[in-house]
MITOR-666983 format. One line per field, with one value per residue: y negated, z, x of N, C-alpha, C, O in turn; residue number from 1. Coordinates in pm, 1 decimal. Each point is the difference from the previous one (the first is absolute). Layout:
! residues N
npy c(Y/...)
npz c(Z/...)
npx c(X/...)
capy c(Y/...)
capz c(Z/...)
capx c(X/...)
cpy c(Y/...)
cpz c(Z/...)
cpx c(X/...)
opy c(Y/...)
opz c(Z/...)
opx c(X/...)
nr c(NUM/...)
//
This chain:
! residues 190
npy c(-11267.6/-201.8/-5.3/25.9/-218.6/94.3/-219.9/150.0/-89.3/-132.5/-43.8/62.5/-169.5/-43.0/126.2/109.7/10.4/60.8/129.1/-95.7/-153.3/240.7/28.7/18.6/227.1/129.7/-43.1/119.4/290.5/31.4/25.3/147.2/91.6/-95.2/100.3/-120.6/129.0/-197.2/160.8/-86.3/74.5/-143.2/4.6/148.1/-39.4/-127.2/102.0/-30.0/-49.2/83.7/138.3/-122.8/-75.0/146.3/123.3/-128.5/164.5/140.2/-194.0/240.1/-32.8/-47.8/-57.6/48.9/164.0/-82.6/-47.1/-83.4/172.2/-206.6/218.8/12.9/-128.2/-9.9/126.4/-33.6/-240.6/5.5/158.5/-207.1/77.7/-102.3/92.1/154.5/-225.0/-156.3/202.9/9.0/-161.0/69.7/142.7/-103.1/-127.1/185.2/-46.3/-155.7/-157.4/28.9/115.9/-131.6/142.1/-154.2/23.2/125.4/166.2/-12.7/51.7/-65.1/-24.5/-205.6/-261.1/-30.6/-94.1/-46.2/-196.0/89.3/-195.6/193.8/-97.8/16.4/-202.1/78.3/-80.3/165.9/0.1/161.4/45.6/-86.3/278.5/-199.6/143.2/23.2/-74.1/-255.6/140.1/-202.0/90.1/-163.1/93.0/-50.7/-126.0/70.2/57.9/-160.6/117.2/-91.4/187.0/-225.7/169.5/-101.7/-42.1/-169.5/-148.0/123.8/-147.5/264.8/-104.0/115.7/-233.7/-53.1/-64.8/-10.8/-109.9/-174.9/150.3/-32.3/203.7/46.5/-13.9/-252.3/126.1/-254.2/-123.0/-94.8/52.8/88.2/-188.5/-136.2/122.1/-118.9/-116.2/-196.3/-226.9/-86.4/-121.0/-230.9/-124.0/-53.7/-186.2/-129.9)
npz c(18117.2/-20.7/-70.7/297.0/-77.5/83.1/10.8/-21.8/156.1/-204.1/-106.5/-56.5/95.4/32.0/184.7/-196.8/-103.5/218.2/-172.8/-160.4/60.3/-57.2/54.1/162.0/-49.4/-64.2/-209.0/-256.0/-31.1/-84.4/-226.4/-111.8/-168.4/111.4/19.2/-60.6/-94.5/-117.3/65.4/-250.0/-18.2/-179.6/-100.6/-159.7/-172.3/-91.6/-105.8/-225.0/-145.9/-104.9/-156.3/-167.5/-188.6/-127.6/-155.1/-196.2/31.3/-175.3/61.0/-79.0/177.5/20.7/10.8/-161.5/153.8/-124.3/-20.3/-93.4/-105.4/7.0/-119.7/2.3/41.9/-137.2/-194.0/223.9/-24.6/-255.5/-62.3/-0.7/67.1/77.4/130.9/-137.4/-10.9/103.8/-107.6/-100.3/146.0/196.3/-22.7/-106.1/182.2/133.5/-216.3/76.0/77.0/41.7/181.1/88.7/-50.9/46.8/-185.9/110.8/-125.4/-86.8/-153.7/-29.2/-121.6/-32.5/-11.8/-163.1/-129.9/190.4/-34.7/139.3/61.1/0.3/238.9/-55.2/-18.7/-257.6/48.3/104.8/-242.3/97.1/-235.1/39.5/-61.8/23.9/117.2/-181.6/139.7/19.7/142.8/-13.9/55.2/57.8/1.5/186.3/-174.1/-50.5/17.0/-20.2/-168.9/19.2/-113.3/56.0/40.6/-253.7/51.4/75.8/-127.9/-61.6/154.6/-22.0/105.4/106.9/56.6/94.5/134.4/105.5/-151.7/40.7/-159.5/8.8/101.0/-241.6/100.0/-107.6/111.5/-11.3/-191.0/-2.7/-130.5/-202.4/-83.2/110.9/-202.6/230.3/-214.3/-49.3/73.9/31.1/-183.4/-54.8/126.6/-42.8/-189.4/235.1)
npx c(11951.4/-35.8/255.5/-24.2/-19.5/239.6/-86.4/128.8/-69.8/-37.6/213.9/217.8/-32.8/196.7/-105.3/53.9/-219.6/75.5/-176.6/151.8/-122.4/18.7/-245.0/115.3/-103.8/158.4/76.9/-137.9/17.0/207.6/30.6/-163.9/145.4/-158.2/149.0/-224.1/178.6/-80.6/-127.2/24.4/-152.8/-155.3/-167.1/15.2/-12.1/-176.1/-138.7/146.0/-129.0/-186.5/-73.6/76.2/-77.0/-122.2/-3.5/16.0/-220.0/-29.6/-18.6/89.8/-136.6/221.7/-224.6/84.9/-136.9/-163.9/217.8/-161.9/79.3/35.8/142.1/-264.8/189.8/134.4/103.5/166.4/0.1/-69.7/214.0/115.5/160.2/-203.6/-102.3/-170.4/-156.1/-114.5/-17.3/-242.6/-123.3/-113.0/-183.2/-177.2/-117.4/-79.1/-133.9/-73.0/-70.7/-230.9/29.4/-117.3/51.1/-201.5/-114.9/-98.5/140.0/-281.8/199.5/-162.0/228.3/-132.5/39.2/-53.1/197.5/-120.9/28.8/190.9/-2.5/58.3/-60.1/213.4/-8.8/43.7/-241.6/76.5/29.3/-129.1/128.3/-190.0/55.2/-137.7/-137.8/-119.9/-155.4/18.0/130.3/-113.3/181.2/-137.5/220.9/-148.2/-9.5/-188.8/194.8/-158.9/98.2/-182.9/7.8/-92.4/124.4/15.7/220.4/122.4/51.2/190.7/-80.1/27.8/-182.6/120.6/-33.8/195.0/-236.8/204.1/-7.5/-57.3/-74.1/-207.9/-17.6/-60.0/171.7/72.4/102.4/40.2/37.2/-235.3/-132.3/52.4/118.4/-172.5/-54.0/-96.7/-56.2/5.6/62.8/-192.5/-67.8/53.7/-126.0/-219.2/-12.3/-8.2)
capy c(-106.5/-70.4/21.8/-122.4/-22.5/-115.3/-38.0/-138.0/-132.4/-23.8/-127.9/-104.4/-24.1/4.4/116.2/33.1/95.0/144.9/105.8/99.7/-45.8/30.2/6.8/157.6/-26.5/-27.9/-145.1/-87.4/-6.3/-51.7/-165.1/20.6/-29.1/108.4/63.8/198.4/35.3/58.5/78.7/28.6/-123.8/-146.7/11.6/102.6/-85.1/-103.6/82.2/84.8/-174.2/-64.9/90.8/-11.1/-130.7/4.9/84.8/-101.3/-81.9/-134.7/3.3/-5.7/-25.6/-122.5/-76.6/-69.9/86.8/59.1/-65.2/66.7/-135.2/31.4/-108.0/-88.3/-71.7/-119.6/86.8/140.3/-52.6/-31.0/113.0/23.5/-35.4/-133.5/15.1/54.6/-40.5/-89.1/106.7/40.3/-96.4/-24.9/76.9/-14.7/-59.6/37.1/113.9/-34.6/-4.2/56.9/-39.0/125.5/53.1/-35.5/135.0/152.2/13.2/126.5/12.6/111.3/-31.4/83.3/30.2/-87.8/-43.7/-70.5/24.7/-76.7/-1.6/-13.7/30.2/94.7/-123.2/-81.3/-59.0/88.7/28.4/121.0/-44.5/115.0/-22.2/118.3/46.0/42.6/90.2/-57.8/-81.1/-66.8/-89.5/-128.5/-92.4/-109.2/-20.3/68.5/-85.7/111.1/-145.6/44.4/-103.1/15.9/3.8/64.0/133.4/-9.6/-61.9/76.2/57.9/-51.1/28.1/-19.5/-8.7/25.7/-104.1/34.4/-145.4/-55.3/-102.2/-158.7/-12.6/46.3/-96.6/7.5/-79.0/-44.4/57.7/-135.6/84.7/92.1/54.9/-8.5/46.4/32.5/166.5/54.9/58.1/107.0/67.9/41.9/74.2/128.2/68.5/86.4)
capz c(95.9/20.1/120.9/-2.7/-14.6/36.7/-81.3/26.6/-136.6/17.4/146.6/-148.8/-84.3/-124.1/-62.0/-36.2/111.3/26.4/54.7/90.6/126.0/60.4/95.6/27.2/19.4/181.9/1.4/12.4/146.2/128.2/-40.4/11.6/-97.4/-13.5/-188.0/-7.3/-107.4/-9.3/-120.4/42.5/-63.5/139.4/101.7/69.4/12.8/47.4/117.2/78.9/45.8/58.4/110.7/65.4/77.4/116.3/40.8/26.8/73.1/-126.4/-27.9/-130.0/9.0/12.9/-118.6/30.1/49.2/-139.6/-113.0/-119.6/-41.3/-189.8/-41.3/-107.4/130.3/-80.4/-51.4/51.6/87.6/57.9/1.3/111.7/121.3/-1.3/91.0/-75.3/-101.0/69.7/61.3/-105.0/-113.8/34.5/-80.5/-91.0/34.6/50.3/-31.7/-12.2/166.7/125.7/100.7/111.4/26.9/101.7/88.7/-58.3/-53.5/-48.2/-80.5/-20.1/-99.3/-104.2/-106.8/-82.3/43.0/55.3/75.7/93.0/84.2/136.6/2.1/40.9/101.9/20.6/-139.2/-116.6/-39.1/-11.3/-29.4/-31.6/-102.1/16.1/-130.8/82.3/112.3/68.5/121.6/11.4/180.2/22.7/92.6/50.5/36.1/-118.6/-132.9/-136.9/-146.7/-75.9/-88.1/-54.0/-128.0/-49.1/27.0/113.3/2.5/-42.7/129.9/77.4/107.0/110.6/133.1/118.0/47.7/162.9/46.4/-132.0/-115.8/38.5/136.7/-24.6/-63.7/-42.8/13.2/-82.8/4.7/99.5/160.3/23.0/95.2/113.7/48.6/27.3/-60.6/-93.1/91.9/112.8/-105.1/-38.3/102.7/-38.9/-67.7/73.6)
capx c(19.0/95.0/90.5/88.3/150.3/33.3/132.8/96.6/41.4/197.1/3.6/-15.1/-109.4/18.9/-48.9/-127.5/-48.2/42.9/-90.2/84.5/26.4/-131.1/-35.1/-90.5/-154.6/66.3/77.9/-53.5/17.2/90.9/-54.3/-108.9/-129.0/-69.6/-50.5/-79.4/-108.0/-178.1/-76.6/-109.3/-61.5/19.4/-80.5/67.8/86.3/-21.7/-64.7/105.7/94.5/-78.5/40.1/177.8/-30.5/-57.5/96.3/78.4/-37.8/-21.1/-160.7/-9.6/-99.4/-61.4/18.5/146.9/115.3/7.0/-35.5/8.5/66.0/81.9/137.7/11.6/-112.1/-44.2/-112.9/-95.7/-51.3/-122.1/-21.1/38.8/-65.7/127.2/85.1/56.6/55.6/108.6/56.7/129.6/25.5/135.1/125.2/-0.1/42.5/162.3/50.1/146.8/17.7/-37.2/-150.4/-87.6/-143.0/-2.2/-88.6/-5.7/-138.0/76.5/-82.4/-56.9/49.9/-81.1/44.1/180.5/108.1/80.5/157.7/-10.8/128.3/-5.4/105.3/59.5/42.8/151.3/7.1/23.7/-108.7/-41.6/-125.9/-83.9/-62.0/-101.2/-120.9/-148.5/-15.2/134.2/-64.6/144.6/-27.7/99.3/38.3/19.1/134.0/129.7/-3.7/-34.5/-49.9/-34.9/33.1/-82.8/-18.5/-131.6/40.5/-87.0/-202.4/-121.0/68.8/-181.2/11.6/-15.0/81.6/-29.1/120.7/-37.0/-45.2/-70.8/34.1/19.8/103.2/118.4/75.2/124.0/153.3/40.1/99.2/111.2/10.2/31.0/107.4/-58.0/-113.8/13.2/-40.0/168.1/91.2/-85.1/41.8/208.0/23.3/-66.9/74.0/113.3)
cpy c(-44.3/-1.5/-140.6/42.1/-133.8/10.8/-158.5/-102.6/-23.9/-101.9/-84.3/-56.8/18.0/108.1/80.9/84.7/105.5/53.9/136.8/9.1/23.4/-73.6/88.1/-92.1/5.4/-92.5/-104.2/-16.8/-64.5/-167.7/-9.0/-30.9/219.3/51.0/133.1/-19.3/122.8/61.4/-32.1/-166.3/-102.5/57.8/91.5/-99.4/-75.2/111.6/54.2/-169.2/-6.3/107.0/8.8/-108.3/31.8/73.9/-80.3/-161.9/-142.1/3.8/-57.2/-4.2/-153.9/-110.5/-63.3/81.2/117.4/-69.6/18.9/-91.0/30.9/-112.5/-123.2/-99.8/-85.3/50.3/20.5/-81.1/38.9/117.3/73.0/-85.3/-164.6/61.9/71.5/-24.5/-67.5/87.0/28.5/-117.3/-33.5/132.7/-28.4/-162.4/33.4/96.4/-16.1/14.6/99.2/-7.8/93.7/3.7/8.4/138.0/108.6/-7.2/111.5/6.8/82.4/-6.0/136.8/22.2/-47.7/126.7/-86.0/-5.6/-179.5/19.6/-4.3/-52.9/85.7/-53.4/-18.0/-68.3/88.0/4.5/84.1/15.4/119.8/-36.3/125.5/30.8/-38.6/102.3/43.4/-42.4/-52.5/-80.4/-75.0/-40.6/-110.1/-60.4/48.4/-116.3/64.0/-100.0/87.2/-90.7/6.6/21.4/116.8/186.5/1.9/-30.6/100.0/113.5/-82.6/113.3/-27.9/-17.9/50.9/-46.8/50.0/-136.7/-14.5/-89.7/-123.4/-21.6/48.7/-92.5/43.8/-48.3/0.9/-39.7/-93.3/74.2/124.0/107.8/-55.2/29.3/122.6/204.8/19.7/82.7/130.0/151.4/55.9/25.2/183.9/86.8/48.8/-155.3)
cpz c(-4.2/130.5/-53.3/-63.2/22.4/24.2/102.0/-127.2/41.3/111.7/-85.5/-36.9/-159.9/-85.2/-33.2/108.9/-49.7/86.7/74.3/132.3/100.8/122.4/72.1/98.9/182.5/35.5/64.8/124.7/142.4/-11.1/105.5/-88.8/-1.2/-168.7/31.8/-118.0/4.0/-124.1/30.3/-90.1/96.3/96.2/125.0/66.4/105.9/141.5/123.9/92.8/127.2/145.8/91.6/51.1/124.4/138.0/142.4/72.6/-54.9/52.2/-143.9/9.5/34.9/-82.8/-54.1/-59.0/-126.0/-116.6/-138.5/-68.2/-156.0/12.8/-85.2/74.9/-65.9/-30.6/33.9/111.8/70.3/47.4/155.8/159.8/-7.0/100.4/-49.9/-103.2/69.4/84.1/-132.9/-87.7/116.8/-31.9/-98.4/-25.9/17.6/-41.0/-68.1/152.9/24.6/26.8/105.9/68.7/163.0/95.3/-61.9/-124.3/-95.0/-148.2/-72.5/-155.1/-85.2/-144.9/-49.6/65.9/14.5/63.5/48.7/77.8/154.0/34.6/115.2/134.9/41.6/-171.9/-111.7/-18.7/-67.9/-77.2/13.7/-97.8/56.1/-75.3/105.1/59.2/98.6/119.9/79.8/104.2/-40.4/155.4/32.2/-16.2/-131.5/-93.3/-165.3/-81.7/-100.8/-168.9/-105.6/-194.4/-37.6/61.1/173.5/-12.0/-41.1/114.8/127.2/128.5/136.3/68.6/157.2/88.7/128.8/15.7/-83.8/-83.3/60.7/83.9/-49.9/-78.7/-35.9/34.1/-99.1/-19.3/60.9/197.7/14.3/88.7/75.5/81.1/70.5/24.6/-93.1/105.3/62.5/-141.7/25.6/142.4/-6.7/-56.5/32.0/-65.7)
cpx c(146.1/30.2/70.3/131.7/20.5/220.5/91.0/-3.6/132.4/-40.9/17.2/-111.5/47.9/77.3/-48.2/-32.6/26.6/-33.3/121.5/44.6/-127.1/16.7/-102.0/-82.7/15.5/45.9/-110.9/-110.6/0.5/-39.1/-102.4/-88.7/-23.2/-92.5/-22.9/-58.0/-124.2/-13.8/-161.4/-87.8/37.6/-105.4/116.5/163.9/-12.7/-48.3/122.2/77.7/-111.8/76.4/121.6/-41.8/-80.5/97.7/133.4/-50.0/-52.8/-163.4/-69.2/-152.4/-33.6/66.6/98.3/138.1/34.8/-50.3/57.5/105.0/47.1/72.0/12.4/-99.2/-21.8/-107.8/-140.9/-13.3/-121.1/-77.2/80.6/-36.2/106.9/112.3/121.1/88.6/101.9/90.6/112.9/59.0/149.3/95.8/50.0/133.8/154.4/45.8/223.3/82.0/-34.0/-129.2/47.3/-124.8/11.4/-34.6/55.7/-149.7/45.1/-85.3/-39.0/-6.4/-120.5/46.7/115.3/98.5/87.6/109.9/-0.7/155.5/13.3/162.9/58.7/12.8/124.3/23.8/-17.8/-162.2/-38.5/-188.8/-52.7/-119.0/-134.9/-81.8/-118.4/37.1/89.0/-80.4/150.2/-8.5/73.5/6.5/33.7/99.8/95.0/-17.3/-15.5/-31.9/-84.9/13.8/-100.6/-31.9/-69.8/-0.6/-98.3/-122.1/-62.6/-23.3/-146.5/26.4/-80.5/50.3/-110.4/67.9/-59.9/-76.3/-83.9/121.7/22.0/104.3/101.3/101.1/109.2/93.2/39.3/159.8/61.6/-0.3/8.3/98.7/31.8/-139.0/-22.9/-75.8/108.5/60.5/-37.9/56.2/73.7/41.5/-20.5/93.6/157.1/96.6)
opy c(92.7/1.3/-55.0/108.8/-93.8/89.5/-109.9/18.4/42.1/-16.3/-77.0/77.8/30.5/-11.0/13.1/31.8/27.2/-13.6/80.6/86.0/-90.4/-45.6/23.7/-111.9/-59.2/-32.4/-73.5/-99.8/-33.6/-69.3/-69.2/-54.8/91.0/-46.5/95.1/-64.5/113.7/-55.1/20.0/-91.7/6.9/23.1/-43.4/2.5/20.4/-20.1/28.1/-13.0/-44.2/-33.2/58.6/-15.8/-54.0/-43.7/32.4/-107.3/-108.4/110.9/-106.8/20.5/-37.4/-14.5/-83.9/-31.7/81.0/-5.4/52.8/-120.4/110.8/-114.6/-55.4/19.3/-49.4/-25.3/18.5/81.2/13.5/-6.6/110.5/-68.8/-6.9/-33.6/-27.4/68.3/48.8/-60.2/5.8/19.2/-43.7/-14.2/33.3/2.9/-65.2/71.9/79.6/100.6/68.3/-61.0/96.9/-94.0/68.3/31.1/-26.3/-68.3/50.8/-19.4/83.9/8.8/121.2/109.6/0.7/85.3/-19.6/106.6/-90.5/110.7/-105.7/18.3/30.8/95.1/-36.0/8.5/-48.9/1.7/-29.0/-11.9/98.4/-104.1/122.0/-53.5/-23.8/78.8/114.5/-80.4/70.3/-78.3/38.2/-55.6/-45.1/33.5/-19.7/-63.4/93.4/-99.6/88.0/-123.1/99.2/-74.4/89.9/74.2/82.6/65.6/-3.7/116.3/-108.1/84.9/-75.0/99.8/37.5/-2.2/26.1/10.7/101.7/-92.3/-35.8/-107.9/9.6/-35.0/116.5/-113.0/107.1/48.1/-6.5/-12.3/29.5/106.5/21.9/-39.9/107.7/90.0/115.3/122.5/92.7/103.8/116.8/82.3/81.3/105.5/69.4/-10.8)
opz c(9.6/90.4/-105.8/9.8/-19.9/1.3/33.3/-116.5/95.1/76.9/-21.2/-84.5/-77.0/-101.8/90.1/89.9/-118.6/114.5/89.0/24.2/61.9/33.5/-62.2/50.3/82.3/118.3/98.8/55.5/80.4/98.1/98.8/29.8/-50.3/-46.3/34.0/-14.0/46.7/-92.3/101.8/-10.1/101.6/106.4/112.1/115.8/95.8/104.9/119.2/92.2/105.2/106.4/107.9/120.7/108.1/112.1/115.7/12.4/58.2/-14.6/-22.5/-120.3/3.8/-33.5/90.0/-73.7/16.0/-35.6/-5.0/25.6/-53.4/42.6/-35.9/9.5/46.8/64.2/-59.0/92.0/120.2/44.5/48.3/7.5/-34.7/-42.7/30.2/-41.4/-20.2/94.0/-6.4/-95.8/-49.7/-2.0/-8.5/-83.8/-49.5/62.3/-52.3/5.2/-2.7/-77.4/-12.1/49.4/50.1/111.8/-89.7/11.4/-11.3/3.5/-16.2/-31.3/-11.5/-55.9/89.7/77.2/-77.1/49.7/-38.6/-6.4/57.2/-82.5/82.5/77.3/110.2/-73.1/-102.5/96.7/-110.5/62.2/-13.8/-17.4/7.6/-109.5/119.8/-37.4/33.7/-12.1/31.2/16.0/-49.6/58.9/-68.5/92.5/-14.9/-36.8/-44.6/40.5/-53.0/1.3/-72.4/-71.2/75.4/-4.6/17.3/63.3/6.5/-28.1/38.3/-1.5/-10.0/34.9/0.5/0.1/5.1/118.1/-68.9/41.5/21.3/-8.0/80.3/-100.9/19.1/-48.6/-60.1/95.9/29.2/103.0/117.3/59.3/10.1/113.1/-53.8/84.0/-11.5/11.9/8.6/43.8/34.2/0.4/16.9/44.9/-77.5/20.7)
opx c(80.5/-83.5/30.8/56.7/-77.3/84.4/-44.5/35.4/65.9/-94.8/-93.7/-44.3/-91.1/68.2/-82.8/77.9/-18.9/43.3/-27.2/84.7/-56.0/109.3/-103.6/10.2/-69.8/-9.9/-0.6/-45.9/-86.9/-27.2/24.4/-106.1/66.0/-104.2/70.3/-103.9/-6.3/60.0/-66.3/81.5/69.1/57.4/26.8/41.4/74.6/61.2/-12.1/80.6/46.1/52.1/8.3/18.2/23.6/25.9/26.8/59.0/-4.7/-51.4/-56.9/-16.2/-117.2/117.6/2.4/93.4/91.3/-117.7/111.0/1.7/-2.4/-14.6/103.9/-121.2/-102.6/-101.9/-106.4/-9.4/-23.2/-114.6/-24.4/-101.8/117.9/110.5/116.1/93.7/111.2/51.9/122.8/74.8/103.8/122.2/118.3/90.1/91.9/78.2/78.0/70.8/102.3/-73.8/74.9/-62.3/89.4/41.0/80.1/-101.8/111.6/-121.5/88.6/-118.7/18.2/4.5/84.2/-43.6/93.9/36.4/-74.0/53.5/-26.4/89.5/-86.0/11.6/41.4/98.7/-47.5/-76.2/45.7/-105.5/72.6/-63.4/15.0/17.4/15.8/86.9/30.3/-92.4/96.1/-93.6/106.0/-92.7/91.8/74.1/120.6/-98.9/66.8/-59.8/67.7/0.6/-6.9/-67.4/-37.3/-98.1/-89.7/-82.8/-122.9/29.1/-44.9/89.2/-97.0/63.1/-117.2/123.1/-120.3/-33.1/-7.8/70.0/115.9/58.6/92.8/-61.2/34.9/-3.3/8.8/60.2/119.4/66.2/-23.0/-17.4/120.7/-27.8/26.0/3.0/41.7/-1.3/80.6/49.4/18.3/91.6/90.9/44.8/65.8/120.9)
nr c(1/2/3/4/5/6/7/8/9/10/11/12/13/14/15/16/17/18/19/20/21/22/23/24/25/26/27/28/29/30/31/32/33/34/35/36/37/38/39/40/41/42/43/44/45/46/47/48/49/50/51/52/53/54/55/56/57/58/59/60/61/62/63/64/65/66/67/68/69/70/71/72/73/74/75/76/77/78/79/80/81/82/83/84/85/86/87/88/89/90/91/92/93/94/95/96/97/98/99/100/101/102/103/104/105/106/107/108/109/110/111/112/113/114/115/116/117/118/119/120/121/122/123/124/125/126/127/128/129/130/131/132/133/134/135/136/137/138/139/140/141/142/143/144/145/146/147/148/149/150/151/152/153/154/155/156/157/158/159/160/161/162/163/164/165/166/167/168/169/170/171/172/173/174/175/176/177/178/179/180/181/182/183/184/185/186/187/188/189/190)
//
């Protein structure tokens, strides 16, 4: 099983990336992106997301509220939920800027390694690189870019949303840092 690793990017955009600049898994922590790695197949996997989710008050039994998803939405339209798709075609959209993610939700990473950028909420940006069998809380309010290349699409899963899918959304980068779940964030974050 693969263990997160994760890293400060420079601030330079125009220099190379340097993995020497850890970031710890408390850091990421205190962020609130919550990372429990799983042993165990996708069924087992996906069973341990259903359970934290439940756990955490998710009504992972009604319709909406667990959905299946793959990193390749073009691909794979017709294989995912529309709600699903217009979820990741705006990640996909801001993967330069940002997103945040309106609600809390949680995924439950069956296969790929993927990696993705969270930020710190004083600009600094911090990538993490995960494996299958990654259960990963995204908090309300954080800002994160995922970047869509052949290294991410190969990257399947399960999300989980306290709401249904349909009630879950994106702040985008023309309103982000007047929005008022950003702030409620970066307040959080002290």
């Amino acid at each position: 099983m693969s263990r997160v690793r994760a890293y400060y990017l420079p601030t330079d955009s125009t220099s190379a990336i340097d993995a020497s600049h850890p970031a710890s898994v408390e850091t990421l922590d205190a962020l609130g992106w919550k990372i429990t790695p799983v042993d165990g197949s996708r069924d087992e996997i996906e069973e341990a997301g259903r359970k934290l989710a439940h756990e955490i008050g998710y009504p992972v039994t009604q319709e909406g509220c667990m959905v299946q998803f793959n990193l390749e939405p073009e691909k794979n339209a017709a294989t995912i939920t529309p709600e699903m798709f217009v979820l990741l075609m705006k990640v996909v959209e801001s993967a330069d800027s940002g997103i945040c993610s309106t609600k809390d939700a949680i995924t439950a990473l069956t296969s790929g390694s993927p990696y993705m950028d969270v930020e710190d909420g004083t600009d600094q940006w911090i990538r993490i690189h995960f494996g299958p069998g990654m259960l990963v809380r995204v908090p309300a309010g954080a800002k994160f870019r995922v970047i869509f290349d052949e290294h991410n699409r190969a990257t399947t899963g399960t999300a989980f949303f306290k709401e249904t899918i349909s009630n879950h959304g994106f702040i985008t980068k023309e309103e982000i840092e007047n929005h008022p779940i950003r702030r409620a964030y970066l307040n959080a974050l002290g």
